[in-house]
LODREN-699118 format. One record per atom (N, C-alpha, C): atom name; x, y, z. Coordinates in steps of 0.2 Angstrom, whole numbers, plus 5000, padded with zeros to 4 digits. Each point is the difference from the previous one (the first is absolute). Layout:
   at      u      v      w
   CA      X      Y      Z
...
REM end
This chain:
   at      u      v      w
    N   5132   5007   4898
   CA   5003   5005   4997
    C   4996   5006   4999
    N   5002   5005   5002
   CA   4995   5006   5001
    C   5001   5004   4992
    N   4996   5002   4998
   CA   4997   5001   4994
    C   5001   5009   4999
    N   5002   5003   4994
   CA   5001   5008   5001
    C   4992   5001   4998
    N   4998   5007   5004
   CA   4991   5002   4999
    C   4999   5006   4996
    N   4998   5000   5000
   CA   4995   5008   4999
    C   4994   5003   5005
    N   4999   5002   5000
   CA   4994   5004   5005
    C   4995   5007   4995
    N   4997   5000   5002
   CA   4996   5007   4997
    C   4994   4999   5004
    N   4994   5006   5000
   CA   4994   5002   5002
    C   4995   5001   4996
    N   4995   4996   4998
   CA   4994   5002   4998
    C   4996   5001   5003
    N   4994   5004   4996
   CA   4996   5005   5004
    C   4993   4997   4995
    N   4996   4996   5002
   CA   4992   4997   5000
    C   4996   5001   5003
    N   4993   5001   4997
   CA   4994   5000   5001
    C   4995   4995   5002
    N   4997   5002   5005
   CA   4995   4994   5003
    C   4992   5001   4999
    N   4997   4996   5000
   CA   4992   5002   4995
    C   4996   5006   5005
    N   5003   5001   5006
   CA   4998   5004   5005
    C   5003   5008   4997
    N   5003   5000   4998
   CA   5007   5005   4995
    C   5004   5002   5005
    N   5002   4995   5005
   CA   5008   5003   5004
    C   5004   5000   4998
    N   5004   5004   4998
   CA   5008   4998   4997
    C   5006   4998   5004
    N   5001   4994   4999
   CA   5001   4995   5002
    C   5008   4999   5000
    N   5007   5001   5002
   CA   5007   4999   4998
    C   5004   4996   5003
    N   5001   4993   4993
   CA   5003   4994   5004
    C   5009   5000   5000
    N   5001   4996   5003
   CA   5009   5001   4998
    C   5001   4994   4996
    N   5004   4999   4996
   CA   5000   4994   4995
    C   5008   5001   4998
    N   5001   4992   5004
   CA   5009   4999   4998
    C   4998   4991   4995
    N   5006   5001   4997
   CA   5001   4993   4994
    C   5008   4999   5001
    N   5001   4995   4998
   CA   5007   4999   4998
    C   5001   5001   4992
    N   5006   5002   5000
   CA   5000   5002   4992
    C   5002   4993   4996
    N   4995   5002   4995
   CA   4999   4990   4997
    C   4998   5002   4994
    N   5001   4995   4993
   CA   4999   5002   4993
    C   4993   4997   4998
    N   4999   4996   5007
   CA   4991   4999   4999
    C   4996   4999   5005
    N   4991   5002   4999
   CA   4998   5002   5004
    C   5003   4993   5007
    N   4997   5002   5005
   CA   5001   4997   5008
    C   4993   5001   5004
    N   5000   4993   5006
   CA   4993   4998   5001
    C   5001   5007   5005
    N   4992   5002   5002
   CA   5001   5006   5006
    C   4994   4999   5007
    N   5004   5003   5002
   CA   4995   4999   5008
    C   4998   5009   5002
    N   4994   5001   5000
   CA   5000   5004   5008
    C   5002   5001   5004
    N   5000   5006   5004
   CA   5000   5001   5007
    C   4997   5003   5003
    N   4996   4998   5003
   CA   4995   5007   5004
    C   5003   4998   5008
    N   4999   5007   5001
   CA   5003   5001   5005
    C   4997   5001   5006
    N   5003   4999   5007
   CA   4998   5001   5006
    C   4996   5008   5003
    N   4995   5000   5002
   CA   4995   5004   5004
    C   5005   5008   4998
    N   5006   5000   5001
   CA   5005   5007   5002
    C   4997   5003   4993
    N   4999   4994   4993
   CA   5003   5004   4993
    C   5004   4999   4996
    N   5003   5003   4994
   CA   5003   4996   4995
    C   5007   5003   5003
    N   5002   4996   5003
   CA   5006   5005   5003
    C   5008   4996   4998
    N   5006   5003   5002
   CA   5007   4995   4999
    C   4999   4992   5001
    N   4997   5000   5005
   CA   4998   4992   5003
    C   4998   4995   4994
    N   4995   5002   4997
   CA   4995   4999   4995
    C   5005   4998   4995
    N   5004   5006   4998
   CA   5004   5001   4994
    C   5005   4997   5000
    N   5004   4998   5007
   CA   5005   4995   5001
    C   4999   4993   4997
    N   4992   4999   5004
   CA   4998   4993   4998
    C   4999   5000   4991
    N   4998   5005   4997
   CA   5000   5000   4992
    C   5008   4998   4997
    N   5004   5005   5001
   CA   5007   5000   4999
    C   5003   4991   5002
    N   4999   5000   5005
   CA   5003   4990   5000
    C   4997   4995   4995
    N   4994   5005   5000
   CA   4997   4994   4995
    C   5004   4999   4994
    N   4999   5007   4997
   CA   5005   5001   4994
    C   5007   4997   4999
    N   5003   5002   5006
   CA   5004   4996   5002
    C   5002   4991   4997
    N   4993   4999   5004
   CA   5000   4992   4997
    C   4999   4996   4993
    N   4998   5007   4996
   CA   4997   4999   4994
    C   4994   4998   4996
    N   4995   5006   5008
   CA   4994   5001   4999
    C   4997   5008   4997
    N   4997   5003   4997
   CA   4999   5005   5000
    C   4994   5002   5005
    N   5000   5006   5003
   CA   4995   4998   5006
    C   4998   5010   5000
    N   4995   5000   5003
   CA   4996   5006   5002
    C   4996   5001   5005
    N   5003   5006   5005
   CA   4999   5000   5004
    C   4994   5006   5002
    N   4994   4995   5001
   CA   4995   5007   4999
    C   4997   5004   5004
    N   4996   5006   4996
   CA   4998   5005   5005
    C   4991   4996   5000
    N   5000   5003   5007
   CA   4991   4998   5003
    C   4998   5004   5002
    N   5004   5007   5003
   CA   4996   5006   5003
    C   5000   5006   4995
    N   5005   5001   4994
   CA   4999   5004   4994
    C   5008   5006   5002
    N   5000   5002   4996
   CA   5005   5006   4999
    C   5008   4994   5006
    N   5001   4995   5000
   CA   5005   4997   5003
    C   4999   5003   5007
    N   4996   5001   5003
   CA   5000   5002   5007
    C   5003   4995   5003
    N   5003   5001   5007
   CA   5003   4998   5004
    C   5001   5001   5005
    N   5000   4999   5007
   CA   5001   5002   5007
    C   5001   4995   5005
    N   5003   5000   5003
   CA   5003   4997   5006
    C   4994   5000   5008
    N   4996   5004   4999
   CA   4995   5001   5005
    C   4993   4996   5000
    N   5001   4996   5006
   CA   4993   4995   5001
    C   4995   5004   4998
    N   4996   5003   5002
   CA   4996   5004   5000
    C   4998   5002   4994
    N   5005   5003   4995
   CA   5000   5003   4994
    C   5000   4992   4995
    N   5002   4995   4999
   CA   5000   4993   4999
    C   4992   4997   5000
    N   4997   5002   5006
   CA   4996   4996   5002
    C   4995   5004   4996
    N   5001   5006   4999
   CA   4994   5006   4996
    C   5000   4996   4993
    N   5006   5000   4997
   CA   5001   5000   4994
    C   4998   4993   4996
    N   5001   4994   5007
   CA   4998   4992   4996
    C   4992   5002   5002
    N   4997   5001   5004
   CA   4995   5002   5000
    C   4994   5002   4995
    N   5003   5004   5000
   CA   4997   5005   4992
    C   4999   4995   4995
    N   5006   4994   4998
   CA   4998   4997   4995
    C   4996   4991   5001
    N   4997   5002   5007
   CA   4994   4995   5001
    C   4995   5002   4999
    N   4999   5007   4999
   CA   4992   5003   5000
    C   4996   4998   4996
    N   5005   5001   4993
   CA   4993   4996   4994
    C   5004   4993   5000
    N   4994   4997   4998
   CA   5004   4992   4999
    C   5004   4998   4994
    N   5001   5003   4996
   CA   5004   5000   4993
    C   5007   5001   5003
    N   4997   5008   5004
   CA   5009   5003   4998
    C   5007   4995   5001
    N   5002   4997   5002
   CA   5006   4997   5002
    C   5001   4995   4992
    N   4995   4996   4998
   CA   5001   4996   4995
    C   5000   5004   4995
    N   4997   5006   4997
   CA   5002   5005   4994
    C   5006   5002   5002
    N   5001   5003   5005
   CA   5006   5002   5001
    C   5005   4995   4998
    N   5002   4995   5002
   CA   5003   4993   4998
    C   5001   4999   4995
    N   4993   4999   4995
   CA   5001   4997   4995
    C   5001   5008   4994
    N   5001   5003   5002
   CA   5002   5006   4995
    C   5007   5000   5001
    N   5004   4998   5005
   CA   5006   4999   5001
    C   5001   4994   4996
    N   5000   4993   5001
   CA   5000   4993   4997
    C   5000   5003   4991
    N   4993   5003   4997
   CA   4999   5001   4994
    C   5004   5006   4998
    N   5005   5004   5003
   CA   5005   5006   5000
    C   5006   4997   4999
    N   5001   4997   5004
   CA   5008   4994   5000
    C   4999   4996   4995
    N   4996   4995   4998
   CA   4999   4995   4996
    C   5003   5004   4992
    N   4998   5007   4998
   CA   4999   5001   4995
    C   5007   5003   4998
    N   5005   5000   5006
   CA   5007   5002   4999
    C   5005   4995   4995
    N   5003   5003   4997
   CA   5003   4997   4995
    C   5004   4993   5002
    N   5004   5003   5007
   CA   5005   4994   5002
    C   4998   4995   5005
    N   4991   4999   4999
   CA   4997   4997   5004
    C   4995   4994   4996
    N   5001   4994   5001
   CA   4997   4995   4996
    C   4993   4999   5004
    N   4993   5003   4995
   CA   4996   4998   5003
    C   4995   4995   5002
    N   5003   4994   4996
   CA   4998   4991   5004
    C   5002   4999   5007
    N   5004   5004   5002
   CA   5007   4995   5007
    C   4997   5007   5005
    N   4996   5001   5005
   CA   4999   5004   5003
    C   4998   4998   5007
    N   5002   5002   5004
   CA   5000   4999   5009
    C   5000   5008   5003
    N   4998   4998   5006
   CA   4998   5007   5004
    C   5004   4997   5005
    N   5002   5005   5007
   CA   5000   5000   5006
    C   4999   5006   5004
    N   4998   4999   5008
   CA   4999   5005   5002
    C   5003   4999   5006
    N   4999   5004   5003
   CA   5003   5001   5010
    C   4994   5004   5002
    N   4999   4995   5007
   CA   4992   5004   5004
    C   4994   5003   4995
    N   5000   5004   5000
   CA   4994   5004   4997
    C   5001   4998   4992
    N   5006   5000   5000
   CA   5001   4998   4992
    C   4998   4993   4999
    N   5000   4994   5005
   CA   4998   4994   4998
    C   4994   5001   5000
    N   4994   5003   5003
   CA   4995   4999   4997
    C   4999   5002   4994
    N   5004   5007   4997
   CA   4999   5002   4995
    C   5001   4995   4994
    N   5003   4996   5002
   CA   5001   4993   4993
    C   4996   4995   5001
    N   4999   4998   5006
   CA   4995   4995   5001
    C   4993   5002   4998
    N   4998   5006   5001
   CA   4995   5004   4998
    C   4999   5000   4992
    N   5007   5000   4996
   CA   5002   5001   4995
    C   4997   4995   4993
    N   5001   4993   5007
   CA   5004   4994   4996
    C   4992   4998   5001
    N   4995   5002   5003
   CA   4993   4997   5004
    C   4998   5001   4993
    N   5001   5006   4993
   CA   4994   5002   4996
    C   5004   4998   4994
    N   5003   4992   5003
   CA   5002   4998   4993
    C   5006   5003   4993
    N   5003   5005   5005
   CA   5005   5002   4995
    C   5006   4998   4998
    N   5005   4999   4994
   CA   5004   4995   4997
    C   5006   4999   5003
    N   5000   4998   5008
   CA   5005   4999   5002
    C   5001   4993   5002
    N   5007   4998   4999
   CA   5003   4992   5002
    C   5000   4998   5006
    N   5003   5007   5003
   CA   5002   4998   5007
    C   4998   5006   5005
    N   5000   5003   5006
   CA   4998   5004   5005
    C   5003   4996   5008
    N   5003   5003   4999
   CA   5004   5001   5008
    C   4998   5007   5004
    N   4998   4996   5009
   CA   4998   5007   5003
    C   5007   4998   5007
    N   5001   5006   5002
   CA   5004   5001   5006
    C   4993   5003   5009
    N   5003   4997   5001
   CA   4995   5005   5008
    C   4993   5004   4997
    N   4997   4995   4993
   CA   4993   5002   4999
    C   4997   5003   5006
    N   4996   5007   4998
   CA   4995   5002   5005
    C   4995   4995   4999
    N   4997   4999   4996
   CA   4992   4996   4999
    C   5001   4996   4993
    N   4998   4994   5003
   CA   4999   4995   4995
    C   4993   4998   4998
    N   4995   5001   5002
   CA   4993   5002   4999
    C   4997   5002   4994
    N   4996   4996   4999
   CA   4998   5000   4991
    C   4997   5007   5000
    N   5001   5002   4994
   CA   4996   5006   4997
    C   4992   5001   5000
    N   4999   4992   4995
   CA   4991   5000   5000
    C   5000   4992   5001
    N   4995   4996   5004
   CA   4997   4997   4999
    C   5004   4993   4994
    N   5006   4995   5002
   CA   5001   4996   4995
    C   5002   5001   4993
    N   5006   5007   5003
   CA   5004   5003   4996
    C   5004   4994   4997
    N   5002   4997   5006
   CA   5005   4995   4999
    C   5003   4997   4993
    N   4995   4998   4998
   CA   4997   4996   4993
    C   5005   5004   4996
    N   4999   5006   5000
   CA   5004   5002   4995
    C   5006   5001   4999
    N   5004   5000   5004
   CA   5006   4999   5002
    C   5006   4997   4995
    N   5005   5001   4996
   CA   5002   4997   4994
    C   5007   4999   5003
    N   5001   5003   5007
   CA   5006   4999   5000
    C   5005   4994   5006
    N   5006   4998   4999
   CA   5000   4997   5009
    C   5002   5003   5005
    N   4998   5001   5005
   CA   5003   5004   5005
    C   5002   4999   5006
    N   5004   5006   5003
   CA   5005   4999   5006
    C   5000   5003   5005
    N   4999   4998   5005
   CA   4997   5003   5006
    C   5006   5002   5005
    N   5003   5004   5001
   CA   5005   5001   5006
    C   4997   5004   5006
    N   4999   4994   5006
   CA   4998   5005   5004
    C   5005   5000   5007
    N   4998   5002   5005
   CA   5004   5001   5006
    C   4994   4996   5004
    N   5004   4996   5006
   CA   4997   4996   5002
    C   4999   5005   5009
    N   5002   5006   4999
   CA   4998   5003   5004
    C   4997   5008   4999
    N   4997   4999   4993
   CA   4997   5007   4998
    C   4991   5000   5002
    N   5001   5007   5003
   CA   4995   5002   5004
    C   4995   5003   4995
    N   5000   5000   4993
   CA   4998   5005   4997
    C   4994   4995   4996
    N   5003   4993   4998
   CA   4995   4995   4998
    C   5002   4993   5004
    N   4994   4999   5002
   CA   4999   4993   5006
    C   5002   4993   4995
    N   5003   4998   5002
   CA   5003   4992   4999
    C   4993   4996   4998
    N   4994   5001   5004
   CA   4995   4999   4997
    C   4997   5001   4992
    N   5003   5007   5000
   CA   4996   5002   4993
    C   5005   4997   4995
    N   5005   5000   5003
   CA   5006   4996   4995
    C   4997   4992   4998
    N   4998   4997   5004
   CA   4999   4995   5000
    C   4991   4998   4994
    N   4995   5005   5003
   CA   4994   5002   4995
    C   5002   5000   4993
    N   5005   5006   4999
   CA   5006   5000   4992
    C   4999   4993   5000
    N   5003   4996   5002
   CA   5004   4993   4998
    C   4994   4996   4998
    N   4994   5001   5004
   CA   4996   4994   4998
    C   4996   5002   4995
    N   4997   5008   4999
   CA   4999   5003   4994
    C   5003   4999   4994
    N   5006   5000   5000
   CA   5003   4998   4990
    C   5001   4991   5002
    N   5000   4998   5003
   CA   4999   4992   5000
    C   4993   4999   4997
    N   4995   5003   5002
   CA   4994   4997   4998
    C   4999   5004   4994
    N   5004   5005   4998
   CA   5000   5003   4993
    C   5004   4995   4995
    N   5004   4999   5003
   CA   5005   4992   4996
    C   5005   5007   4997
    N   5005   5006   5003
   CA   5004   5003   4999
    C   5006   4998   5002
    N   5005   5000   4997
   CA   5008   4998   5002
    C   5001   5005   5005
    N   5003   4997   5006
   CA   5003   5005   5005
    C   5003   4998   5005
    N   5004   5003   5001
   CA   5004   5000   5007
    C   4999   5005   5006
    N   5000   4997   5004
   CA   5001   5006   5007
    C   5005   4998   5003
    N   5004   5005   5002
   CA   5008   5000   5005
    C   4998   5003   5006
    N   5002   4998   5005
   CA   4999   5004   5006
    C   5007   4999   5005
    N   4999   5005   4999
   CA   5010   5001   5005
    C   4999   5001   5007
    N   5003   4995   5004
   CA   4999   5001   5006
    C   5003   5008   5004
    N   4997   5001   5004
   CA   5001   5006   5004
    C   5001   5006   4997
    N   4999   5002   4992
   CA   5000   5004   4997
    C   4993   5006   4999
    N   5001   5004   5002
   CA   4993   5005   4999
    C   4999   5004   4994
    N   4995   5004   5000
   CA   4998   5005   4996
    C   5006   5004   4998
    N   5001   4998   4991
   CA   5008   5006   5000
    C   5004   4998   5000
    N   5001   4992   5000
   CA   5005   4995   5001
    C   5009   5001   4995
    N   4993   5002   4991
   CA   5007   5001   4996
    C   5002   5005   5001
    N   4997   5008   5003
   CA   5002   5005   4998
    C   5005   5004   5007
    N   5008   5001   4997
   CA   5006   5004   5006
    C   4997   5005   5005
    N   4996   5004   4997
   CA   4997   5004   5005
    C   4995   5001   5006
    N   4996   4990   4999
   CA   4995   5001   5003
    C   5001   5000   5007
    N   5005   4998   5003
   CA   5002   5002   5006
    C   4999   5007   5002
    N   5005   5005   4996
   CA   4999   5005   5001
    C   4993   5006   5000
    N   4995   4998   4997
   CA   4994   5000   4997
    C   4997   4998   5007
    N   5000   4996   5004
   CA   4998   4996   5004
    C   5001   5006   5004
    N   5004   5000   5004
   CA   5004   5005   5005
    C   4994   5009   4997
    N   5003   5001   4996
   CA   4997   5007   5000
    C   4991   5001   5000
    N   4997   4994   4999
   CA   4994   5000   4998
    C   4996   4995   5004
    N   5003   4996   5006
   CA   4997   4996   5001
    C   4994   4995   4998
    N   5004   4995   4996
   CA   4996   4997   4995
    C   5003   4992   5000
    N   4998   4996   4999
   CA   5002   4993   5002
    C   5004   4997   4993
    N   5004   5007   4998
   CA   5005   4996   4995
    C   5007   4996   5002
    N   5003   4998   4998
   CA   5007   4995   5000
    C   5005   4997   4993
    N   5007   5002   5000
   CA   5004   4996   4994
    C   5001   4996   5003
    N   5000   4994   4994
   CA   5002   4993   5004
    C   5007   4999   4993
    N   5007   4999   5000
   CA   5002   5002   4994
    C   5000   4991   4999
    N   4999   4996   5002
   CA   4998   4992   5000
    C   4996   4999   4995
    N   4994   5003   5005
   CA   4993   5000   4995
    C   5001   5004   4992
    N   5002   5005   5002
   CA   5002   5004   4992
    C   5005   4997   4996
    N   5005   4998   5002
   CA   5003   4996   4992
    C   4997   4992   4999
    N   4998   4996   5005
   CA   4995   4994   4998
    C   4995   5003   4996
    N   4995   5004   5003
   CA   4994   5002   4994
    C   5002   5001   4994
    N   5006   5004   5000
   CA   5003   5003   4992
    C   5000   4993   4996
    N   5004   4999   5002
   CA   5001   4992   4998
    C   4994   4997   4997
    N   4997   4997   5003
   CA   4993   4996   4999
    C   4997   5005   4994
    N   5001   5009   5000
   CA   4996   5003   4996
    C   5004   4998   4991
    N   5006   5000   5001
   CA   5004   5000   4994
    C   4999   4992   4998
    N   5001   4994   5003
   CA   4998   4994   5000
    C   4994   4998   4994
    N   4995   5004   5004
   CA   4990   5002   4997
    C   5001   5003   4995
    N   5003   5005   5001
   CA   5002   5004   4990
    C   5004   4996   4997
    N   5005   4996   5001
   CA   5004   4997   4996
    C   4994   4993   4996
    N   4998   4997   5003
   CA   4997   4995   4999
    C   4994   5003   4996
    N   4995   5003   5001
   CA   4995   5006   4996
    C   5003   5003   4995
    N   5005   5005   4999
   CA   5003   5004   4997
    C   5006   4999   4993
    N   5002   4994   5007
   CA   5007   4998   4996
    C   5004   5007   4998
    N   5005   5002   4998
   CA   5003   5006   4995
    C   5001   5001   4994
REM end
Protein backbone atom coordinates (compact mmCIF):
# COMPACT_ATOMS: atom_id res chain seq x y z
CA UNK A 1 0.00 0.00 0.00
CA UNK A 2 1.56 3.19 -0.91
CA UNK A 3 1.40 5.56 1.88
CA UNK A 4 0.47 9.58 1.22
CA UNK A 5 3.96 11.84 1.87
CA UNK A 6 5.20 15.14 2.47
CA UNK A 7 8.49 16.34 1.07
CA UNK A 8 10.19 19.68 2.19
CA UNK A 9 14.07 20.91 1.93
CA UNK A 10 16.28 21.59 4.65
CA UNK A 11 19.20 23.64 4.58
CA UNK A 12 22.31 22.35 7.08
CA UNK A 13 25.52 23.09 8.09
CA UNK A 14 28.78 20.93 7.93
CA UNK A 15 31.72 21.52 10.51
CA UNK A 16 33.56 22.76 7.27
CA UNK A 17 30.53 25.57 7.10
CA UNK A 18 28.95 24.43 3.65
CA UNK A 19 25.52 24.88 3.44
CA UNK A 20 24.52 21.89 2.86
CA UNK A 21 20.30 21.32 1.34
CA UNK A 22 18.81 17.85 1.82
CA UNK A 23 15.34 16.92 0.44
CA UNK A 24 13.42 15.07 3.05
CA UNK A 25 9.97 13.13 2.31
CA UNK A 26 7.92 11.08 5.31
CA UNK A 27 4.79 9.58 5.02
CA UNK A 28 2.07 11.50 6.99
CA UNK A 29 1.81 9.45 10.39
CA UNK A 30 0.73 10.44 14.05
CA UNK A 31 4.13 9.01 15.10
CA UNK A 32 7.53 9.50 14.73
CA UNK A 33 8.88 6.76 11.75
CA UNK A 34 12.22 4.80 11.33
CA UNK A 35 14.45 6.90 8.54
CA UNK A 36 17.02 6.29 5.99
CA UNK A 37 19.38 8.49 4.11
CA UNK A 38 20.20 8.95 0.83
CA UNK A 39 23.33 10.06 -0.54
CA UNK A 40 23.53 10.19 -3.73
CA UNK A 41 25.44 9.22 -6.98
CA UNK A 42 28.76 11.39 -8.24
CA UNK A 43 25.82 13.79 -10.59
CA UNK A 44 24.45 15.33 -7.05
CA UNK A 45 21.52 15.56 -4.97
CA UNK A 46 19.36 15.52 -8.04
CA UNK A 47 15.54 13.92 -8.97
CA UNK A 48 17.20 10.46 -9.07
CA UNK A 49 18.21 10.91 -5.51
CA UNK A 50 14.91 12.38 -4.56
CA UNK A 51 12.91 9.68 -6.30
CA UNK A 52 14.74 7.12 -4.28
CA UNK A 53 13.74 9.42 -0.83
CA UNK A 54 9.99 9.70 -2.02
CA UNK A 55 9.62 5.68 -2.36
CA UNK A 56 10.92 5.45 0.71
CA UNK A 57 8.35 7.45 2.24
CA UNK A 58 6.22 5.68 0.20
CA UNK A 59 6.99 2.65 2.13
CA UNK A 60 6.61 4.17 5.40
CA UNK A 61 10.15 5.21 5.90
CA UNK A 62 11.00 8.83 6.30
CA UNK A 63 14.21 9.40 4.37
CA UNK A 64 16.63 12.31 3.33
CA UNK A 65 18.16 12.76 0.55
CA UNK A 66 21.44 14.59 1.04
CA UNK A 67 23.56 17.25 -0.16
CA UNK A 68 27.63 16.44 -0.39
CA UNK A 69 28.80 19.15 -2.61
CA UNK A 70 26.75 22.19 -0.87
CA UNK A 71 24.15 24.84 -2.20
CA UNK A 72 22.28 21.20 -3.86
CA UNK A 73 24.57 21.47 -6.84
CA UNK A 74 24.01 19.22 -9.44
CA UNK A 75 25.20 18.32 -13.04
CA UNK A 76 24.89 15.85 -15.60
CA UNK A 77 28.58 16.44 -16.80
CA UNK A 78 31.47 13.76 -16.13
CA UNK A 79 34.05 16.13 -15.95
CA UNK A 80 32.08 18.54 -13.77
CA UNK A 81 31.10 15.33 -11.40
CA UNK A 82 34.46 14.08 -11.18
CA UNK A 83 35.74 17.85 -9.97
CA UNK A 84 33.03 18.06 -7.43
CA UNK A 85 33.46 14.26 -5.74
CA UNK A 86 36.79 14.98 -5.91
CA UNK A 87 37.05 18.17 -3.81
CA UNK A 88 35.46 16.21 -1.06
CA UNK A 89 38.46 13.52 -0.86
CA UNK A 90 40.91 16.32 -0.32
CA UNK A 91 40.72 16.48 3.41
CA UNK A 92 39.98 13.24 4.93
CA UNK A 93 36.98 14.38 7.24
CA UNK A 94 35.03 16.07 4.50
CA UNK A 95 32.69 13.27 3.33
CA UNK A 96 32.00 11.78 6.94
CA UNK A 97 31.18 15.49 8.54
CA UNK A 98 29.27 16.16 5.63
CA UNK A 99 27.28 12.85 6.39
CA UNK A 100 27.07 13.03 9.71
CA UNK A 101 25.76 16.61 9.78
CA UNK A 102 23.00 15.31 7.42
CA UNK A 103 22.24 11.82 9.80
CA UNK A 104 22.34 14.37 13.08
CA UNK A 105 19.95 17.16 10.74
CA UNK A 106 17.39 14.29 9.76
CA UNK A 107 17.48 12.40 13.17
CA UNK A 108 16.54 15.74 14.96
CA UNK A 109 13.14 16.02 12.57
CA UNK A 110 10.24 15.74 14.36
CA UNK A 111 8.49 12.83 12.12
CA UNK A 112 11.80 10.83 12.47
CA UNK A 113 12.50 8.22 15.26
CA UNK A 114 15.84 8.56 16.26
CA UNK A 115 16.53 4.69 17.63
CA UNK A 116 15.60 3.09 13.89
CA UNK A 117 18.06 4.77 11.43
CA UNK A 118 19.69 3.33 8.16
CA UNK A 119 21.49 4.96 5.45
CA UNK A 120 21.71 4.06 1.65
CA UNK A 121 23.78 5.23 -1.20
CA UNK A 122 24.31 4.64 -4.98
CA UNK A 123 28.08 4.80 -6.47
CA UNK A 124 29.72 7.66 -4.86
CA UNK A 125 27.03 7.59 -2.39
CA UNK A 126 27.77 4.01 -1.14
CA UNK A 127 30.86 4.88 -0.10
CA UNK A 128 29.46 7.85 1.39
CA UNK A 129 27.62 5.42 3.95
CA UNK A 130 30.02 2.87 4.20
CA UNK A 131 32.41 5.77 5.05
CA UNK A 132 29.64 6.72 7.35
CA UNK A 133 28.73 3.51 9.07
CA UNK A 134 33.08 2.90 9.35
CA UNK A 135 32.98 5.90 12.30
CA UNK A 136 30.47 4.03 14.27
CA UNK A 137 27.39 6.03 13.62
CA UNK A 138 23.78 4.97 14.95
CA UNK A 139 22.74 3.16 12.08
CA UNK A 140 20.86 -0.58 11.87
CA UNK A 141 21.20 -1.17 8.56
CA UNK A 142 23.37 0.39 5.21
CA UNK A 143 22.67 -0.73 2.02
CA UNK A 144 25.01 0.23 -1.14
CA UNK A 145 24.07 -0.02 -4.96
CA UNK A 146 27.17 0.07 -7.52
CA UNK A 147 29.37 1.33 -4.54
CA UNK A 148 32.38 3.32 -5.96
CA UNK A 149 34.76 2.09 -3.02
CA UNK A 150 34.28 0.00 -0.35
CA UNK A 151 37.72 0.49 1.22
CA UNK A 152 38.22 1.41 4.89
CA UNK A 153 38.62 4.96 5.69
CA UNK A 154 41.52 4.25 8.54
CA UNK A 155 43.25 1.27 9.34
CA UNK A 156 40.36 -1.37 11.25
CA UNK A 157 37.69 0.99 10.84
CA UNK A 158 35.66 -2.01 10.58
CA UNK A 159 35.46 -2.62 14.35
CA UNK A 160 33.14 0.15 14.52
CA UNK A 161 30.69 -0.54 12.54
CA UNK A 162 27.15 -0.82 14.35
CA UNK A 163 25.27 -1.66 11.44
CA UNK A 164 24.26 -4.69 9.04
CA UNK A 165 25.05 -4.28 5.64
CA UNK A 166 24.24 -4.77 2.08
CA UNK A 167 26.22 -4.86 -0.69
CA UNK A 168 24.61 -4.57 -4.27
CA UNK A 169 27.00 -4.82 -6.76
CA UNK A 170 27.17 -5.54 -10.79
CA UNK A 171 28.97 -8.52 -11.62
CA UNK A 172 30.21 -6.66 -14.57
CA UNK A 173 31.09 -3.19 -12.93
CA UNK A 174 34.21 -1.72 -14.25
CA UNK A 175 34.35 0.78 -11.67
CA UNK A 176 35.03 -1.60 -8.50
CA UNK A 177 36.81 -5.23 -9.22
CA UNK A 178 35.02 -8.18 -8.05
CA UNK A 179 38.14 -8.62 -6.17
CA UNK A 180 37.86 -5.64 -3.98
CA UNK A 181 34.37 -6.88 -3.40
CA UNK A 182 35.52 -9.95 -2.24
CA UNK A 183 38.53 -8.11 0.32
CA UNK A 184 35.00 -6.23 1.70
CA UNK A 185 33.75 -9.73 2.29
CA UNK A 186 36.63 -11.14 4.15
CA UNK A 187 37.29 -7.61 5.97
CA UNK A 188 33.79 -7.56 7.96
CA UNK A 189 34.05 -11.43 8.54
CA UNK A 190 37.22 -10.99 10.38
CA UNK A 191 35.47 -7.91 12.05
CA UNK A 192 32.44 -10.39 12.88
CA UNK A 193 29.90 -7.59 10.95
CA UNK A 194 26.54 -8.83 9.62
CA UNK A 195 26.57 -8.78 5.87
CA UNK A 196 25.57 -9.63 2.82
CA UNK A 197 26.80 -9.16 -0.71
CA UNK A 198 24.58 -9.62 -4.01
CA UNK A 199 26.17 -9.62 -7.19
CA UNK A 200 23.83 -9.48 -10.23
CA UNK A 201 25.05 -11.30 -13.09
CA UNK A 202 25.95 -9.10 -16.21
CA UNK A 203 24.80 -6.06 -14.50
CA UNK A 204 27.27 -2.89 -14.52
CA UNK A 205 27.97 0.25 -13.05
CA UNK A 206 24.62 2.24 -12.90
CA UNK A 207 22.65 -0.87 -12.83
CA UNK A 208 19.60 0.84 -10.56
CA UNK A 209 19.62 4.09 -12.35
CA UNK A 210 16.95 4.61 -15.96
CA UNK A 211 19.44 7.00 -17.23
CA UNK A 212 22.68 5.18 -17.16
CA UNK A 213 22.42 4.05 -20.56
CA UNK A 214 21.98 7.27 -21.72
CA UNK A 215 24.63 8.84 -19.51
CA UNK A 216 26.90 5.98 -21.06
CA UNK A 217 26.29 7.11 -24.78
CA UNK A 218 26.93 10.92 -24.14
CA UNK A 219 29.99 10.62 -22.00
CA UNK A 220 31.33 7.52 -22.72
CA UNK A 221 31.65 5.88 -19.39
CA UNK A 222 31.10 2.13 -18.65
CA UNK A 223 27.53 2.69 -17.27
CA UNK A 224 24.29 0.34 -17.83
CA UNK A 225 20.34 -0.11 -16.35
CA UNK A 226 19.71 -3.48 -15.67
CA UNK A 227 15.82 -3.09 -14.66
CA UNK A 228 16.44 -6.95 -13.29
CA UNK A 229 19.20 -6.04 -11.22
CA UNK A 230 17.27 -2.86 -10.01
CA UNK A 231 13.97 -4.06 -8.60
CA UNK A 232 15.87 -7.36 -7.15
CA UNK A 233 18.32 -4.92 -5.27
CA UNK A 234 15.18 -2.81 -4.22
CA UNK A 235 13.81 -5.66 -2.88
CA UNK A 236 16.72 -7.11 -0.87
CA UNK A 237 17.16 -3.21 0.35
CA UNK A 238 13.32 -3.07 1.81
CA UNK A 239 13.71 -6.87 3.07
CA UNK A 240 17.22 -5.26 5.19
CA UNK A 241 15.12 -2.16 6.50
CA UNK A 242 12.14 -4.18 7.27
CA UNK A 243 14.06 -6.72 9.38
CA UNK A 244 16.32 -3.70 10.98
CA UNK A 245 13.73 -1.13 10.97
CA UNK A 246 10.59 -2.86 11.11
CA UNK A 247 7.69 0.21 10.81
Amino acid sequence: MTMTITTREISYQAKDGTTLIGYFASPVSDAPVAGVIVAPEWWGRNAYTEQRARELAEHGYAAFAIDMYGDKKTTTNVPQANEWMTQTFQHANTIVDRAQAALTTFATQAEVDENRLAAIGFCYGGKVVLDLARTGAPLKAVATFHAANVSPRVENDAENIQAELLILHGEKDSMLSLDAIESFKQEMTAAQIKHEVIVFKDAKHGFSNILADQRAKEYDVDLGYNPEAEQQSLAAMYALLERQLGH
